[in-house]
Backbone bond lengths (Angstrom), bond angles and torsions (degrees), N, CA, C in turn:
res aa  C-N    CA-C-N  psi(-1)  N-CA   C-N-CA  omega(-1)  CA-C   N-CA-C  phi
1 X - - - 1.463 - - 1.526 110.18 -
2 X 1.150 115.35 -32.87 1.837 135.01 -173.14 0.968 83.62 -56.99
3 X 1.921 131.15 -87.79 1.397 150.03 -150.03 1.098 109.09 -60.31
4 X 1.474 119.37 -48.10 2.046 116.79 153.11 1.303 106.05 -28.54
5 X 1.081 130.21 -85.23 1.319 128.12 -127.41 1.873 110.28 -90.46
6 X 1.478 95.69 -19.55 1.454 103.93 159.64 1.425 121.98 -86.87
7 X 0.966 114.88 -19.48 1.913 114.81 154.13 1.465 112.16 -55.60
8 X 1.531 98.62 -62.10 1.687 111.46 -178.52 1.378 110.59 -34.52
9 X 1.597 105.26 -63.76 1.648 110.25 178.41 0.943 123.19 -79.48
10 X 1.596 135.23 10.19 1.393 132.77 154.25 1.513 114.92 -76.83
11 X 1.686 116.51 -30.88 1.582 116.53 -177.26 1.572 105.33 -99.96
12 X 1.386 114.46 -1.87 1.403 106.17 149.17 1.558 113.95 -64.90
13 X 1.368 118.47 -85.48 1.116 116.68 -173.35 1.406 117.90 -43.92
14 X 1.158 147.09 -28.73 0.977 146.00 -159.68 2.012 97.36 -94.98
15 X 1.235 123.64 -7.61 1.379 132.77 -178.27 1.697 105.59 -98.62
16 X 1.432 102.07 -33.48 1.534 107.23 174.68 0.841 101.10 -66.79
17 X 1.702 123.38 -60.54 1.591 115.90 -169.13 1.786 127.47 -49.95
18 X 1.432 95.61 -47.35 1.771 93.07 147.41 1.148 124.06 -24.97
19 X 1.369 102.49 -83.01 1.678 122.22 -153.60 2.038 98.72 -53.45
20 X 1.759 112.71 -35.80 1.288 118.78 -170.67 1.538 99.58 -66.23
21 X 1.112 116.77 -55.06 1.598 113.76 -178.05 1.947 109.39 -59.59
22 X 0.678 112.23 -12.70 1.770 123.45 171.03 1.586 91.81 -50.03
23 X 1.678 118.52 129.10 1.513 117.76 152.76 1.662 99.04 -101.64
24 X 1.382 124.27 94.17 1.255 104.14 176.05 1.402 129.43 -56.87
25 X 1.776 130.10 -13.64 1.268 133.66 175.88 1.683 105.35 -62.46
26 X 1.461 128.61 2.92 1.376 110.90 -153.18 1.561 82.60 -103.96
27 X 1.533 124.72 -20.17 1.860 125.50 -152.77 2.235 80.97 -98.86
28 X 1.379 99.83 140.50 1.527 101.79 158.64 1.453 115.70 -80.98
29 X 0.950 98.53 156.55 1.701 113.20 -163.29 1.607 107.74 -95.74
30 X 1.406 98.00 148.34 1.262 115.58 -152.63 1.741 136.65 42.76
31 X 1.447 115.38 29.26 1.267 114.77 -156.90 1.827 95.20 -141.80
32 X 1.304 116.03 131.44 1.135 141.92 -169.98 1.800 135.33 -144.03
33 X 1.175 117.12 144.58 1.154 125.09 172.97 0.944 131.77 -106.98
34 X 1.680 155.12 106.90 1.382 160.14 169.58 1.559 108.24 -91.42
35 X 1.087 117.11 119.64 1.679 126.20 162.55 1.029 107.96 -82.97
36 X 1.114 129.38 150.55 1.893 161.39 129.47 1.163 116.72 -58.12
37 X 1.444 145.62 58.47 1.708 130.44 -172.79 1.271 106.79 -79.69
38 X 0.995 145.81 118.83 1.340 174.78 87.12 1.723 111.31 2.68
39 X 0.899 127.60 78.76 1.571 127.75 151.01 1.370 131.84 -76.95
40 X 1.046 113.64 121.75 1.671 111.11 161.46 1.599 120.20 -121.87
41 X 1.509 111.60 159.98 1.373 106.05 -175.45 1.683 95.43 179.78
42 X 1.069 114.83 118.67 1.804 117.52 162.01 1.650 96.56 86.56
43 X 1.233 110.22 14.76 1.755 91.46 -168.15 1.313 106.58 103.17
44 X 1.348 124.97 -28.29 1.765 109.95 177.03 1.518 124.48 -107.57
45 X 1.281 102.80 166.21 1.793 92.46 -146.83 1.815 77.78 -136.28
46 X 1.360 100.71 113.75 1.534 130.16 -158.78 2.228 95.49 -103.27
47 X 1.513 93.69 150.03 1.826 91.63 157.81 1.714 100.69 -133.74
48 X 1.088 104.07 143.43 1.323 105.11 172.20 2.042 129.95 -89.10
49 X 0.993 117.72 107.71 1.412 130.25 -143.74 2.007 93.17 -105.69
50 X 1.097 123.27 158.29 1.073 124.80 150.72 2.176 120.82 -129.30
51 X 1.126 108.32 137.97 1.521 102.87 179.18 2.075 106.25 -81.41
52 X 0.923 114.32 149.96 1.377 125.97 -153.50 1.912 86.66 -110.37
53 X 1.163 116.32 113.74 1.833 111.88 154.56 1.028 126.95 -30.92
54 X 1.279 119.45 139.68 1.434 133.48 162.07 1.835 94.85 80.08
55 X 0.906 117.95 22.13 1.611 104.38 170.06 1.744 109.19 -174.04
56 X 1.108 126.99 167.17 1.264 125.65 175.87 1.520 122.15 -92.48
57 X 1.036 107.37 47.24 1.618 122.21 -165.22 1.409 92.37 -95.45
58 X 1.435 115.73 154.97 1.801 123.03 158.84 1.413 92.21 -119.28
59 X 1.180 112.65 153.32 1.428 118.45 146.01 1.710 116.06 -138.60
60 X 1.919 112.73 -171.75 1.431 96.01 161.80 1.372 129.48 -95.95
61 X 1.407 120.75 168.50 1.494 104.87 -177.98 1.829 112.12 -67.59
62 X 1.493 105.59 131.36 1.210 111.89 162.55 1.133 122.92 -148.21
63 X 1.290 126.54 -154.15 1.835 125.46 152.73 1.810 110.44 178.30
64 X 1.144 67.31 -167.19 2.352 74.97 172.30 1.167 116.67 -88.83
65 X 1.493 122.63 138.49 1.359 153.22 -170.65 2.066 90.93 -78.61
66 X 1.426 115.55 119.77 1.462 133.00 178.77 1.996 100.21 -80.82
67 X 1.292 115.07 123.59 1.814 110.59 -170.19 1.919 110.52 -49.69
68 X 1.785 96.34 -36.57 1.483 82.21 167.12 1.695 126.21 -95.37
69 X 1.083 116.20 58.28 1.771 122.07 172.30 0.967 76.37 -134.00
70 X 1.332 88.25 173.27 2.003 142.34 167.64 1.331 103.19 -96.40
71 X 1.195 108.45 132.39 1.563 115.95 167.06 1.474 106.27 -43.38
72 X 0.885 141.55 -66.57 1.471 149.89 165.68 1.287 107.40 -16.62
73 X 1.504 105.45 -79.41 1.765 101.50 -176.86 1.541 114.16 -37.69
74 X 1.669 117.19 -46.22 1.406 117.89 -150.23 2.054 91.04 -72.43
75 X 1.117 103.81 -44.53 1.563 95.78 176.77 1.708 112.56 -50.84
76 X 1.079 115.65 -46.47 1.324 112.46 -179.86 1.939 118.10 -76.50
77 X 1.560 107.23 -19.80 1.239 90.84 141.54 1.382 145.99 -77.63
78 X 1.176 110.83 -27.46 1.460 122.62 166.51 1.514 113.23 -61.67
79 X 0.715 121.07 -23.03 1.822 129.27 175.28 1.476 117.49 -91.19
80 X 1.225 98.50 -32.92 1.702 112.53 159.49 1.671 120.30 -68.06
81 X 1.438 114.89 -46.25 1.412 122.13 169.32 1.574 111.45 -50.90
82 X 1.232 111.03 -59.62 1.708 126.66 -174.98 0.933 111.79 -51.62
83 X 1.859 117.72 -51.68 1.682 110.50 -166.85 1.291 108.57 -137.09
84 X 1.332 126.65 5.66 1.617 132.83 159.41 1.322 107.88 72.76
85 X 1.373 97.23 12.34 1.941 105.01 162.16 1.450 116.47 -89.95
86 X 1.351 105.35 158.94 1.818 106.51 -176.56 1.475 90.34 -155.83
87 X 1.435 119.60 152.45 1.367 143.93 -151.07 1.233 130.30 22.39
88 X 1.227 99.82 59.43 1.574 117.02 178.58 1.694 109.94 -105.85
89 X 1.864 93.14 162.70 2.273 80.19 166.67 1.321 119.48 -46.30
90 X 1.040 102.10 131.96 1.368 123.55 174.56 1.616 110.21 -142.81
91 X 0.954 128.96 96.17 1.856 131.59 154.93 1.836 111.51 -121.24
92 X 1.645 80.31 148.84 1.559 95.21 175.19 1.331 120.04 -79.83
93 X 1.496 142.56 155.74 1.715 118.41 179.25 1.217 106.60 -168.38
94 X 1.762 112.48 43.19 1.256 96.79 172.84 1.374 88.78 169.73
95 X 1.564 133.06 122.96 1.644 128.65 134.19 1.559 118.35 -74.37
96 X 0.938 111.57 108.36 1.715 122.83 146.78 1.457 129.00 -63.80
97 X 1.308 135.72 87.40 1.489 131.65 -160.36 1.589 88.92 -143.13
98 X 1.413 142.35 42.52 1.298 107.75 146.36 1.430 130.14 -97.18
99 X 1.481 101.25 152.51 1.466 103.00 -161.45 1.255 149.65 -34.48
100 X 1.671 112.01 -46.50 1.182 134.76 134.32 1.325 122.36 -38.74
101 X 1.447 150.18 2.49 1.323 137.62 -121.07 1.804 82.49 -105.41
102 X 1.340 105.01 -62.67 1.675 106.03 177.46 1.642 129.86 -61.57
103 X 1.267 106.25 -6.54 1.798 123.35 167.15 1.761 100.95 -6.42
104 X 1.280 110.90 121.19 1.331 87.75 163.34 1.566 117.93 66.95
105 X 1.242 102.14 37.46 2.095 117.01 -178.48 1.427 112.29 -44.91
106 X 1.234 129.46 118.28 1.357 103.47 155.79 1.146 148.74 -53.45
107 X 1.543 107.33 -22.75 1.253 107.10 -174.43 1.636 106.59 -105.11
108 X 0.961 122.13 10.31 1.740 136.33 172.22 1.645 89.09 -75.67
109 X 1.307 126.22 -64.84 1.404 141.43 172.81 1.458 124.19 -53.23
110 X 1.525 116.01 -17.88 1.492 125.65 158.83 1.174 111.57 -90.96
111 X 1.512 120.29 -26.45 1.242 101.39 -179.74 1.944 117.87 -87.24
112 X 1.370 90.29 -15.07 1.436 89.13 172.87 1.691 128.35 -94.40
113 X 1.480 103.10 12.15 1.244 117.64 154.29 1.374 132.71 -90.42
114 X 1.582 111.73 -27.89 1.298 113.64 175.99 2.295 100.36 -113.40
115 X 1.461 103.32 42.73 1.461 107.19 172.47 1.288 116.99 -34.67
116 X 1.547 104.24 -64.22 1.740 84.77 -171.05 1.589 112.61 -58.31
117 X 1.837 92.65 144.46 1.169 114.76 170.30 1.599 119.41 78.25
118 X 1.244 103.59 -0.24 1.708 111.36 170.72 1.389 111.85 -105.67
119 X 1.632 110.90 139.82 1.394 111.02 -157.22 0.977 99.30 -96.86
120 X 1.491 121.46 138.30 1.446 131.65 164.80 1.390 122.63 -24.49
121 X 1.781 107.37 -59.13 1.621 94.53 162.45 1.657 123.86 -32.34
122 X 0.970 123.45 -73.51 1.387 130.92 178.18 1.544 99.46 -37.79
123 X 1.226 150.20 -79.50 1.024 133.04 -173.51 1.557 124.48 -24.07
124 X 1.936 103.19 -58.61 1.326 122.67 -154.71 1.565 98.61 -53.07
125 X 1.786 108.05 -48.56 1.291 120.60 -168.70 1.483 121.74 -51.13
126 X 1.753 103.58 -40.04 1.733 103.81 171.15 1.624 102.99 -78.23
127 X 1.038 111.36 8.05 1.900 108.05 173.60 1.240 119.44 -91.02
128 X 1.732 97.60 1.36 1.883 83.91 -179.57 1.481 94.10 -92.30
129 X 1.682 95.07 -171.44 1.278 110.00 172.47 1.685 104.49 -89.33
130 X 1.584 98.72 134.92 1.566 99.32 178.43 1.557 91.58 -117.99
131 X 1.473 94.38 173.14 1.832 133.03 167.17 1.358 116.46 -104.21
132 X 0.873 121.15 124.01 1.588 108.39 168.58 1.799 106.04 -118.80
133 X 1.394 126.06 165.96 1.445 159.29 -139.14 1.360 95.60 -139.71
134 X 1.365 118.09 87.99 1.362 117.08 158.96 1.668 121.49 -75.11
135 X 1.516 101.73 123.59 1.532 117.82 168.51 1.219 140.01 -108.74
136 X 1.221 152.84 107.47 1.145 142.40 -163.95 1.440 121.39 -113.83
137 X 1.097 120.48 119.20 1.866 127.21 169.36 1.261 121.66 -108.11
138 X 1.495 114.09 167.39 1.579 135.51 178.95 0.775 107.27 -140.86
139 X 1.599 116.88 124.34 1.463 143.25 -172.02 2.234 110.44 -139.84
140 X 1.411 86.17 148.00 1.466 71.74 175.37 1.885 103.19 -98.08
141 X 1.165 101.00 114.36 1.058 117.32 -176.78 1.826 131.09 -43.14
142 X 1.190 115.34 -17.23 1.442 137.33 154.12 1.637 113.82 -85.05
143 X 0.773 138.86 29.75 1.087 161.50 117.84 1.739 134.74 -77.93
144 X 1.232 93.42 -10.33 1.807 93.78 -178.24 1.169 101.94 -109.76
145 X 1.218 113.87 150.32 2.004 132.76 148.88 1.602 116.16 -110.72
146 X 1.530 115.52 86.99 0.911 126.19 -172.60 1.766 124.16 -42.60
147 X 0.790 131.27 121.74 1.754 135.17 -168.00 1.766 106.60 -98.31
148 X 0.993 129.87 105.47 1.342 133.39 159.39 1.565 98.57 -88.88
149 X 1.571 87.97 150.40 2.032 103.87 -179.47 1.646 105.20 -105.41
150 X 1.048 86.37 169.69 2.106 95.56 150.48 1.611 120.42 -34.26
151 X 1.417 103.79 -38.52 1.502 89.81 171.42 1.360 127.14 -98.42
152 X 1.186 114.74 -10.88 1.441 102.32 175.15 2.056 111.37 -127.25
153 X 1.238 99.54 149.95 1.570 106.53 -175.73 1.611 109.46 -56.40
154 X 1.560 126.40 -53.39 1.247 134.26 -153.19 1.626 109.00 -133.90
155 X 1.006 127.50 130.79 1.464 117.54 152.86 1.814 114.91 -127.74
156 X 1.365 103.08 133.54 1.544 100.68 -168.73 1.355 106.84 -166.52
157 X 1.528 119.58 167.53 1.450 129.13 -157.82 1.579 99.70 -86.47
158 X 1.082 106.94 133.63 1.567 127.62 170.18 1.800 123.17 -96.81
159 X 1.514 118.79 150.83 1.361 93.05 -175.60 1.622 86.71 -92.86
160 X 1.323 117.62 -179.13 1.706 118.65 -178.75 2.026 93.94 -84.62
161 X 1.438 124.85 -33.24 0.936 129.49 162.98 1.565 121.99 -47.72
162 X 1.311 116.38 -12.99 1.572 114.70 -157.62 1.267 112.88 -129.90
163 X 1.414 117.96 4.06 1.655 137.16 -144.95 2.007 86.13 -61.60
164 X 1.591 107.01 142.59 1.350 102.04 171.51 1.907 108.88 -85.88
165 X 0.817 101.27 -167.72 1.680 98.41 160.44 1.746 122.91 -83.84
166 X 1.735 121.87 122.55 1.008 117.23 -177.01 1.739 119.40 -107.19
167 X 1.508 87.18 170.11 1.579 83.42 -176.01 1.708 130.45 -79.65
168 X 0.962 113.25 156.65 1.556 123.96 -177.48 1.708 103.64 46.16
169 X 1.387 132.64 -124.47 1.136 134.48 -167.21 1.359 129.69 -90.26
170 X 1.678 116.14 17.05 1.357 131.62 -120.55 1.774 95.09 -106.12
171 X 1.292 119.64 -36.88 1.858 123.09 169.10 1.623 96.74 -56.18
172 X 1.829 105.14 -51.37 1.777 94.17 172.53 1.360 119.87 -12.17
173 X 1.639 95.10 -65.38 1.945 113.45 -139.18 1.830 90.46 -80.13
174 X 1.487 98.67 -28.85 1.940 95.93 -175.86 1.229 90.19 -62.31
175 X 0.862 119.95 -64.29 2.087 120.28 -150.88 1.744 96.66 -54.04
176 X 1.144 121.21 -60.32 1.261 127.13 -173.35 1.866 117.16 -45.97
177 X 1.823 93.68 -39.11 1.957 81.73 -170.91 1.792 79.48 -87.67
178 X 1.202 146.25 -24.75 1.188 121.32 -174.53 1.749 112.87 -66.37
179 X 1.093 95.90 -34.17 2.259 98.43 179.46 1.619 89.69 -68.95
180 X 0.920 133.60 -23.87 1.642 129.33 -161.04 1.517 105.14 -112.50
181 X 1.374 127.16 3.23 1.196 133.67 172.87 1.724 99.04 -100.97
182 X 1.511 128.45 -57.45 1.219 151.90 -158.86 1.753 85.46 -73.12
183 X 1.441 129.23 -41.83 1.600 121.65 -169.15 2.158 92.97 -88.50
184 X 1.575 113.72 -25.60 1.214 93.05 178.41 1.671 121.58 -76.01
185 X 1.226 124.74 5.99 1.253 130.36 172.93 1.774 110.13 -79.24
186 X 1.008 116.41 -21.04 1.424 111.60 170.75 1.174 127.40 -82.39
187 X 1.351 101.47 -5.36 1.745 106.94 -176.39 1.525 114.68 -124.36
188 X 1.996 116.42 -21.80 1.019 109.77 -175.61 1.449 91.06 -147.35
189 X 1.692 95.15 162.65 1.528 98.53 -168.39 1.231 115.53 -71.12
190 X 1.654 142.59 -139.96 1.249 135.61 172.41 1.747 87.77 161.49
191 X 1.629 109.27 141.10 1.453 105.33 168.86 1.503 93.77 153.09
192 X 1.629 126.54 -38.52 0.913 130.26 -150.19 1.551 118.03 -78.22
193 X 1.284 157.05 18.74 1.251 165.37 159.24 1.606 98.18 -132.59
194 X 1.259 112.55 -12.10 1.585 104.01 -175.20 1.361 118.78 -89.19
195 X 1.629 119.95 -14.71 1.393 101.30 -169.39 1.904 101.05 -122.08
196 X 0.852 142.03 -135.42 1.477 142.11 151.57 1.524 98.26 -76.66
197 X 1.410 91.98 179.99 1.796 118.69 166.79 1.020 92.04 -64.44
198 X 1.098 147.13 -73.66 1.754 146.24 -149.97 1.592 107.04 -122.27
199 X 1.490 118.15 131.78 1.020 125.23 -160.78 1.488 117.40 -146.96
200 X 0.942 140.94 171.50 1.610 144.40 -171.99 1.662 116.97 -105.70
201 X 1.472 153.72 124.14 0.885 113.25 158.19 1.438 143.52 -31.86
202 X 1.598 119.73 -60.92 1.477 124.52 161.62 1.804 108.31 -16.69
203 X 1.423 121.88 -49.60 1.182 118.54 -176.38 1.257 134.19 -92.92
204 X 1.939 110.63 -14.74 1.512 114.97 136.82 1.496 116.22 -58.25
205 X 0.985 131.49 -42.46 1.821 130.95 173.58 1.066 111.58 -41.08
206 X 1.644 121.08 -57.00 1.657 106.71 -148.83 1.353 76.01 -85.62
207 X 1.526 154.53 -52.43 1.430 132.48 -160.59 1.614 105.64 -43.47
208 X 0.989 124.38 -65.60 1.727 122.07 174.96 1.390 126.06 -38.92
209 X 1.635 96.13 -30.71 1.892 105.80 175.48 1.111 92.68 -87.19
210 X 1.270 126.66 -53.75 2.096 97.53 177.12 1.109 151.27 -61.50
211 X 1.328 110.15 -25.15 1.179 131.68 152.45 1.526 132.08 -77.73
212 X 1.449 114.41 -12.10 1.578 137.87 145.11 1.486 119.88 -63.01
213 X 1.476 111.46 -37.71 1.568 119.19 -164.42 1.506 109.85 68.23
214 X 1.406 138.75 -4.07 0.889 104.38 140.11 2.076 117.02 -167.82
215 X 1.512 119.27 -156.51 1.880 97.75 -136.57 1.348 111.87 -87.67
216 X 1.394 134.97 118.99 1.736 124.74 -177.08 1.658 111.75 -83.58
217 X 1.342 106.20 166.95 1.281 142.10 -178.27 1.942 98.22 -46.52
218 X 1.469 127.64 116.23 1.342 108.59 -152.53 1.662 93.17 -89.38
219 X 1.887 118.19 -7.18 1.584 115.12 -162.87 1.782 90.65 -94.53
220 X 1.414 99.17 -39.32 1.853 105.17 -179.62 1.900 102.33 -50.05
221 X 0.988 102.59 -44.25 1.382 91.41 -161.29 1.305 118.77 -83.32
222 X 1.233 120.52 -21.30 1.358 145.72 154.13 1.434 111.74 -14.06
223 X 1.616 100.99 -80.59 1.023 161.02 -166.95 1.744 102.11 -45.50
224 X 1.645 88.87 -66.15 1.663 99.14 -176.00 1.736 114.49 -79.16
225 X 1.479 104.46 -21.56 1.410 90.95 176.90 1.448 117.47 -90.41
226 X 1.056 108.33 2.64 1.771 125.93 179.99 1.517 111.00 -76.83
227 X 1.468 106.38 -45.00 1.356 123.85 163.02 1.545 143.83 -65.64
228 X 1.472 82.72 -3.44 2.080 91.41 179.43 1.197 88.07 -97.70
229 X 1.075 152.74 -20.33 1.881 144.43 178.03 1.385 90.62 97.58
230 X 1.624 150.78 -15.60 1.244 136.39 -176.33 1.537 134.13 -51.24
231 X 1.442 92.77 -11.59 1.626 99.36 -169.41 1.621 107.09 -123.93
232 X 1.175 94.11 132.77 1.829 109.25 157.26 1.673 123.75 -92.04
233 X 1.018 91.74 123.26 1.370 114.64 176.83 1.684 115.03 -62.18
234 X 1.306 143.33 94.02 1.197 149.26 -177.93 1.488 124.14 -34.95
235 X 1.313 87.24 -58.39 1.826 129.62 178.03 2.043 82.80 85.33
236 X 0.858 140.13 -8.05 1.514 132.05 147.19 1.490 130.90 -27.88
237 X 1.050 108.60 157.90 1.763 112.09 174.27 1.498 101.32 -129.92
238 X 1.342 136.14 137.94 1.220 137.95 145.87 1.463 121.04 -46.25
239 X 1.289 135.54 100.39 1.438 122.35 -171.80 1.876 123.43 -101.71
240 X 1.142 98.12 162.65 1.740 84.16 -163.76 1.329 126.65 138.70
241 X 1.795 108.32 -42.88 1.151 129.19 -174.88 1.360 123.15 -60.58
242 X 1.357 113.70 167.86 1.326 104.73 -164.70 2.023 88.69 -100.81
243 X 1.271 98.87 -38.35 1.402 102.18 156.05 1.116 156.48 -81.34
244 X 1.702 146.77 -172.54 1.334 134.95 -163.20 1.977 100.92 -65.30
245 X 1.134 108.19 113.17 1.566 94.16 -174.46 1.834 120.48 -60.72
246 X 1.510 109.33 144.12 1.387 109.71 -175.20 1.373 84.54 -81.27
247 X 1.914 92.59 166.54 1.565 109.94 145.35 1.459 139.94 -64.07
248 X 1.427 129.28 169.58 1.313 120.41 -159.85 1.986 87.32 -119.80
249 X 1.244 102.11 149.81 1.363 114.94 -177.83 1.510 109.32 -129.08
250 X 1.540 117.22 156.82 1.544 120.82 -179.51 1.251 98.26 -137.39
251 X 1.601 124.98 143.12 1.099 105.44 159.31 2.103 136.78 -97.91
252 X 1.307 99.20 130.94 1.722 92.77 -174.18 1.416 100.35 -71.56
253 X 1.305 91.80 113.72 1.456 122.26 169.73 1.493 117.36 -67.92
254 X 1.365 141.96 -7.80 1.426 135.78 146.38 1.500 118.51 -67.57
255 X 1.547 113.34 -30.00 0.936 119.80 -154.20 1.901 93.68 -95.72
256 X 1.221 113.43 -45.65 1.252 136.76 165.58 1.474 106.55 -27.66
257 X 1.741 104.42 -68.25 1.580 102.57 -153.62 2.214 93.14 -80.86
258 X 0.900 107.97 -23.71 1.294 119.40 165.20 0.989 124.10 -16.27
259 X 1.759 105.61 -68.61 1.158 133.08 171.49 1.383 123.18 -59.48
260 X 1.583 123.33 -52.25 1.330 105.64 164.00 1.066 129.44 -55.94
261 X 1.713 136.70 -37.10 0.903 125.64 148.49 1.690 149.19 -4.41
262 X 1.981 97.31 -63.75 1.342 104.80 -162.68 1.896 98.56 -130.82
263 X 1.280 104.97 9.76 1.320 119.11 176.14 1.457 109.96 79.91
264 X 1.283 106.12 -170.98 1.839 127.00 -172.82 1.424 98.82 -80.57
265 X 1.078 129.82 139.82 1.573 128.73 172.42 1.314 97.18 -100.55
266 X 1.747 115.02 101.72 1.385 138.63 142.98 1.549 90.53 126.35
267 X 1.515 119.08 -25.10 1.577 112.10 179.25 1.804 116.23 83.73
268 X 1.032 119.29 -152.59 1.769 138.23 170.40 0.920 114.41 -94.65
């Protein structure tokens, strides 16, 4: 009970001291960013969650927008903090602003747990009504070392099957970049940090079926991804198999970034 409670009050204080070095005049008011991290790896299609101190809450990684950034940048710092990646997918896909949306703040409720010594300003400021900037990325998830801060205990990969309960509007913002991830496959490609350098169709497929939820046509798809010009043909075989070995694929990256650009020509 001793060693409890002197842990406890070591990551208190050490969360105040944060929060004290905070100039809150530097973040604009009422305006925020929530990410979507999206992992994949082996076939499974991961979100990256963080647990919040002092309570058993998860939420997603986000924070406050600084008056001199771009909404943009601050998402891509926040995605940088979490997983120490930089120029990866990154799109925005959604404002969240209803009124009610922060009901019940968490951090109105953190701050009134660790009161002493936190200034009222700081409170008032998580008392307004905010907006948040939904963002969503894809990362291959074996590649990250997840970063938790001062404010939260844990940050770590979730299955989309396993999601715990999150705070304030935050299953919202999941469900939303996932319908808006699953509708961005019809218009733009996706694959490129996610699979190796060289890859198989069979193993462009199941990424689309997992992130689809569920299994396509294996000659249709063939077919259509052959037809966006995105892929190079190896003339390789994957070797190893117990079966007839597939070919190995790369993706042309002019042709690739192209495509996000100006979309899929004809789509799904």
């Amino acid at each position: 009970m001793g060693a409890y409670f002197l842990v406890n009050t070591l990551i208190l204080k050490q969360t105040l001291a944060a929060i004290k070095k905070v100039n809150i005049e530097q973040f604009h008011p009422g305006l925020s960013v929530d990410c979507v991290i999206f992992g994949f790896h082996n076939s499974q299609l991961k979100v990256l969650l963080v647990k919040m101190k002092f309570t058993e809450q998860w939420s997603l990684p986000g924070g406050l927008v600084h008056r001199e950034e771009s909404v943009e940048y601050a998402a891509g710092r926040v995605l940088k903090d979490r997983t120490g990646l930089e120029n990866i997918f990154l799109r925005q896909f959604y404002l969240f602003g209803e009124p009610d949306r922060a009901k019940g703040n968490y951090n109105v409720q953190m701050f009134e747990h660790m009161s002493p010594g936190v200034a009222t300003a700081m409170k008032n400021f998580f008392q307004q009504r905010f907006v948040t900037v939904g963002y969503y990325a894809l990362v291959d998830f074996s590649n990250v070392v997840p970063h938790p801060d001062y404010f939260s205990d844990a940050c770590s990969w979730w299955s989309l099957h396993e999601i715990p309960p999150l705070i304030i509007d935050h299953e919202k913002i999941l469900n939303k970049a996932l319908e808006t991830l699953r509708l961005q496959l019809k218009y733009q490609p996706i694959g490129y940090q996610l699979l190796p350098e060289k890859f198989t169709m069979p193993e462009l497929q199941k990424l689309y079926e997992t992130i689809l939820g569920k299994e396509l046509d294996r000659r249709n798809f063939q077919r259509k991804m052959l037809s966006y010009g995105i892929l190079k043909s190896l003339g390789e075989t994957r070797k190893g198999g117990a079966h007839k070995a597939p070919y190995l694929y790369s993706f042309d990256l002019e042709q690739y970034q192209k495509a996000l650009e100006e979309g899929l020509e004809g789509g799904w």
